[in-house]
C-alpha positions in Angstrom: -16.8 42.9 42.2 -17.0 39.0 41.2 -20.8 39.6 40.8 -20.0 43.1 37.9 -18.0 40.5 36.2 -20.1 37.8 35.8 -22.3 39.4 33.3 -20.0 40.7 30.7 -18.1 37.3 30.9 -21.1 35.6 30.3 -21.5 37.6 26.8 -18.4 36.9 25.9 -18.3 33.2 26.4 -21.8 33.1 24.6 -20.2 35.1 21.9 -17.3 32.8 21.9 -19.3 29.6 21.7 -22.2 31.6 18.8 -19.0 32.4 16.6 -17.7 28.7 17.4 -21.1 26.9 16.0 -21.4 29.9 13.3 -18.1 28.4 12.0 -19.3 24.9 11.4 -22.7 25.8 10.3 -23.3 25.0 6.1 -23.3 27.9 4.2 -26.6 28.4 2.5 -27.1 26.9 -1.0 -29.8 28.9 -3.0 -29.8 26.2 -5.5 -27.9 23.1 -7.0 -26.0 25.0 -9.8 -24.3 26.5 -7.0 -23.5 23.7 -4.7 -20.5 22.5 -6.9 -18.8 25.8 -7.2 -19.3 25.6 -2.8 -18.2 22.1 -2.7 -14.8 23.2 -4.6 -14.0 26.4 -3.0 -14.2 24.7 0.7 -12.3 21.8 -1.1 -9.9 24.2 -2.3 -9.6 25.8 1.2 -8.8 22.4 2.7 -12.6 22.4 4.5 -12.7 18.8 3.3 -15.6 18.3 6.4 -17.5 21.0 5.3 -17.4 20.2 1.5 -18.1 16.9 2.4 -21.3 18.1 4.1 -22.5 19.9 0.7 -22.1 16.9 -1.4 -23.1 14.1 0.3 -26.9 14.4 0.7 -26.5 15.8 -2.9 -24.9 12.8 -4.1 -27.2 10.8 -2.6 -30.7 12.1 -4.1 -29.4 14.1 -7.4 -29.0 11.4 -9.8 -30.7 13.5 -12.5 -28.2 16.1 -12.5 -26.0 17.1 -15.2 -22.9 17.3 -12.6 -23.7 14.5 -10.0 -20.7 12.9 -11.9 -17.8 15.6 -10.5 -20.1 15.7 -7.4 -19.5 11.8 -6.6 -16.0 12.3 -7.9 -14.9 15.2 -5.9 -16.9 13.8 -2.5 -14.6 10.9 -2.8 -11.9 13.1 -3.1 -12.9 15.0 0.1 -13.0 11.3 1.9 -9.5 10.5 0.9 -8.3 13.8 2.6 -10.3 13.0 5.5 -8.6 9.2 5.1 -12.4 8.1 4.8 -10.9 4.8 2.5 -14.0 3.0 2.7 -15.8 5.6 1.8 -13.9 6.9 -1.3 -13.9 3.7 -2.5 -17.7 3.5 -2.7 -17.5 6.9 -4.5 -15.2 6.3 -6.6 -16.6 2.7 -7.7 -19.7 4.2 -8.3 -18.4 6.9 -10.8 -16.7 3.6 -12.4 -19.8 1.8 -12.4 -23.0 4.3 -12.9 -20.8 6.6 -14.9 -18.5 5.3 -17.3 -18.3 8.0 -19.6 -17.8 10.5 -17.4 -15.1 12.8 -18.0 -14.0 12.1 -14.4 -14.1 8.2 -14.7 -10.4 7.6 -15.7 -9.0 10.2 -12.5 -11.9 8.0 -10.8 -10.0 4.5 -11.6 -6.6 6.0 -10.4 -8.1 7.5 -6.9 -9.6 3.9 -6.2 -6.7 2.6 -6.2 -5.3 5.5 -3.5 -8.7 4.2 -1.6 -7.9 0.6 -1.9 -4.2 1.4 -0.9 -5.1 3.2 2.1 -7.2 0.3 3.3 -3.9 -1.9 2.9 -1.9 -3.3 6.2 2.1 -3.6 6.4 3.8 -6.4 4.7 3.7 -8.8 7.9 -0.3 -8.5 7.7 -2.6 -9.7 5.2 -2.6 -8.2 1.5 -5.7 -8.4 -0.1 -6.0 -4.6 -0.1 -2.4 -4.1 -1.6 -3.1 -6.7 -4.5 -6.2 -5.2 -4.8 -4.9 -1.9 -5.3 -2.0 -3.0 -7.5 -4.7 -4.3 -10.0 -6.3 -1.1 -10.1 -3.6 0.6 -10.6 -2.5 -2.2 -13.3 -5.9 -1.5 -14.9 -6.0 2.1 -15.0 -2.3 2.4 -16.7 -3.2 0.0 -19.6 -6.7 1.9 -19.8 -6.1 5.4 -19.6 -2.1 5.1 -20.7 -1.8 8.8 -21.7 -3.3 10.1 -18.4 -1.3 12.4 -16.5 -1.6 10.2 -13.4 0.1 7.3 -14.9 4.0 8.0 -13.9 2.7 8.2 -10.3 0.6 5.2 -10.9 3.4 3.6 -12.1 5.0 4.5 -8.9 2.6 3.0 -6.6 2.5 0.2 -8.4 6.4 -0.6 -7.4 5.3 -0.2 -3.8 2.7 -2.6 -4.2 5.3 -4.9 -5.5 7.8 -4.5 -3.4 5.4 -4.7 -0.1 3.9 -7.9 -1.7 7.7 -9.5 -2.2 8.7 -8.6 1.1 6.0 -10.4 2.7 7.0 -13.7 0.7 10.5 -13.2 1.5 9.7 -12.5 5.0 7.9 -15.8 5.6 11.0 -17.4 3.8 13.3 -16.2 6.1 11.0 -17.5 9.2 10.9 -20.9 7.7 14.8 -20.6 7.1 15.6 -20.4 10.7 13.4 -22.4 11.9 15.0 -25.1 9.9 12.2 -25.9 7.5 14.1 -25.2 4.4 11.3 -26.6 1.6 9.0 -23.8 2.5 11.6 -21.7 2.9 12.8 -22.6 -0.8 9.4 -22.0 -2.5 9.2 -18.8 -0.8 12.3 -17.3 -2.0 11.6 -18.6 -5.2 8.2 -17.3 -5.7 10.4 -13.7 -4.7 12.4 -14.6 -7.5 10.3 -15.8 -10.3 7.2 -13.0 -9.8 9.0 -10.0 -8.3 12.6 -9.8 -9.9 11.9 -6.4 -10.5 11.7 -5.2 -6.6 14.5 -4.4 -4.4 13.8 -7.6 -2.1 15.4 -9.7 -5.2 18.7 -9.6 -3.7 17.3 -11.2 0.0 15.6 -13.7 -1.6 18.5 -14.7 -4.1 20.8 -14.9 -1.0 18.0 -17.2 0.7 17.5 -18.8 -1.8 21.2 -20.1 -1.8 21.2 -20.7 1.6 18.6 -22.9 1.3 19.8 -24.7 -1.8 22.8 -25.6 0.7 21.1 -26.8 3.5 19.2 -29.0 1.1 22.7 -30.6 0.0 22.5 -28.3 -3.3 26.0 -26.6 -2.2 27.9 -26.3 -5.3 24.3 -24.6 -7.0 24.2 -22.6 -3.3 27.9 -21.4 -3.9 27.7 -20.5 -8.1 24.6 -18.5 -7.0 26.6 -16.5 -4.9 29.5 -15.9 -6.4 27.8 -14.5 -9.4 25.8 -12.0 -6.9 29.8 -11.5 -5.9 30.9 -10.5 -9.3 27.9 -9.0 -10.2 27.2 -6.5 -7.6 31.0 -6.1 -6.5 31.5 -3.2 -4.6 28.1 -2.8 -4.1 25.8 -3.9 -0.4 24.3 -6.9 -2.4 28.0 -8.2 -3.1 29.6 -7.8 -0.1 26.2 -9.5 1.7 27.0 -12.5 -1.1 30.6 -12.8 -0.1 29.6 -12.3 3.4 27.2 -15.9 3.2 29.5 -17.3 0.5 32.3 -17.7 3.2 29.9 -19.1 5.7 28.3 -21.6 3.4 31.9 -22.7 2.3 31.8 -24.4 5.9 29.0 -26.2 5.4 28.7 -29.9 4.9 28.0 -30.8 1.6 25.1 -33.5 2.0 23.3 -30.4 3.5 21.5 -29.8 7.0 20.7 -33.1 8.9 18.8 -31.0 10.8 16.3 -30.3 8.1 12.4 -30.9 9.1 11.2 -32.5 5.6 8.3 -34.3 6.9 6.0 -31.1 7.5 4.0 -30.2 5.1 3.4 -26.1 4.9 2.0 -24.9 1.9 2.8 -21.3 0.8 -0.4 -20.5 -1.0 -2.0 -20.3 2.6 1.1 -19.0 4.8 0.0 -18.3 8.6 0.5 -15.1 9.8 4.3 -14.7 10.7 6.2 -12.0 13.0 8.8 -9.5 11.4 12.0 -11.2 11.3 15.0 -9.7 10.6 16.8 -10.0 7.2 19.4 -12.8 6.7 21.5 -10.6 5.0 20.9 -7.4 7.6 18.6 -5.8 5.0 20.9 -5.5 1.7 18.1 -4.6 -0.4 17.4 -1.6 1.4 13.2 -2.3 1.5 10.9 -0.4 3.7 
């Protein structure tokens, strides 16, 4: 009985495994006017591997193509779904760079920015990739102002700001509690001066006036905070103002004795720092 069953089994697994390898095999081109029409019906399909597989060698030798343009273009497109960063990014750079006057370059200078983005670590970790993508995104919004991607550039650009002032006013709030209240100063003001515009202003206003006190700047410390009071009354920032008001109240007024000023730590180099919790239990509401 097992042996009249192995046959038939055996022609369906091998059926089975032909259909499986059918399914991954490129469909045939006939010629390169209809690879692109391909390319975007599997893109269209979300078969971004199988698009990818029809563009790339085209991309690679077809320079003398009217289309190679969209080809490059849409093959970095396929390579952000597949969350291929560094790959996009060399697409899309070289739409930038080898075709400016493309009618795809502008949608180009937006998606290197998504490929520069994705490339980007969380605000504890290094941010060259977030600035780098923030000045894309700067560029292509003063370039290309009436594109249609330019309210969601605009977006991305707050992210990039607000993941950028976090990691200041995260290295601030390091220095703060471990008593080295300089540092901790120039970060919070750095937050202040360059990213007043993020919702991390509030943390680093609040550190910044505890700071200011334990320097001996308590009166400054205490107007700071009462205006945040008055300001945002009602509100998570105001209540977190009154909150450290009332505590810095109790403070001496020549500041912290405690306070390590011989150190030098520069903040255009910080080290790399571990999360730390907000000061103010996270009033500003950033990721």
């Amino acid at each position: 009985m097992l042996q009249r069953l192995r046959a038939p089994l055996a022609t369906v697994l091998l059926a089975v495994l032909v259909a499986g390898c059918g399914a991954s095999v490129v469909p045939q081109i006939m010629n390169d006017s209809s690879r692109m029409p391909l390319a975007r019906k599997l893109y269209d399909k979300g078969d971004y591997t199988m698009a990818a597989e029809v563009l790339t060698g085209y991309a690679q030798a077809g320079a003398g193509n009217a289309d190679i343009d969209q080809a490059i273009y849409l093959l970095g497109l396929t390579r952000l779904k597949q969350r291929d960063w560094a790959g996009a990014q060399g697409n899309f750079e070289r739409v930038l760079r080898d075709y400016p006057e493309s009618d795809s370059a502008s949608s180009a200078s937006y998606r290197l920015g998504e490929a520069l983005f994705g490339q980007s670590r969380p605000s504890d970790f290094d941010q060259e990739f977030t600035l780098r993508a923030l000045s894309q995104w700067e560029q292509f919004v003063k370039g290309s102002p009436d594109h249609a991607f330019v309210p969601t550039a605009n977006e991305k650009i707050a992210v990039c700001r607000t993941r950028l002032a976090r990691k200041l006013w995260r290295s601030g709030d390091v220095y703060l509690k471990q008593a080295y209240y300089e540092p901790a100063r120039r970060y919070f003001q750095s937050v202040v001066d360059e990213y007043s515009d993020t919702p991390v202003y509030g943390d680093a206003m609040i550190g910044l006036a505890m700071t200011n006190a334990r320097l001996g700047m308590k009166d400054s410390a205490l107007a700071m905070l009462r205006t945040l009071e008055a300001d945002f009354a009602g509100k998570p920032l105001g209540d977190a103002a009154a909150q450290v008001r009332r505590k810095v109240e109790h403070w001496p007024a020549e500041g912290d004795r405690r306070r390590r000023r011989n150190r030098a730590i520069e903040p255009a180099a910080p080290p790399q720092l571990p999360t730390a919790p907000s000061t103010t239990g996270g009033i500003s509401g950033t990721p």
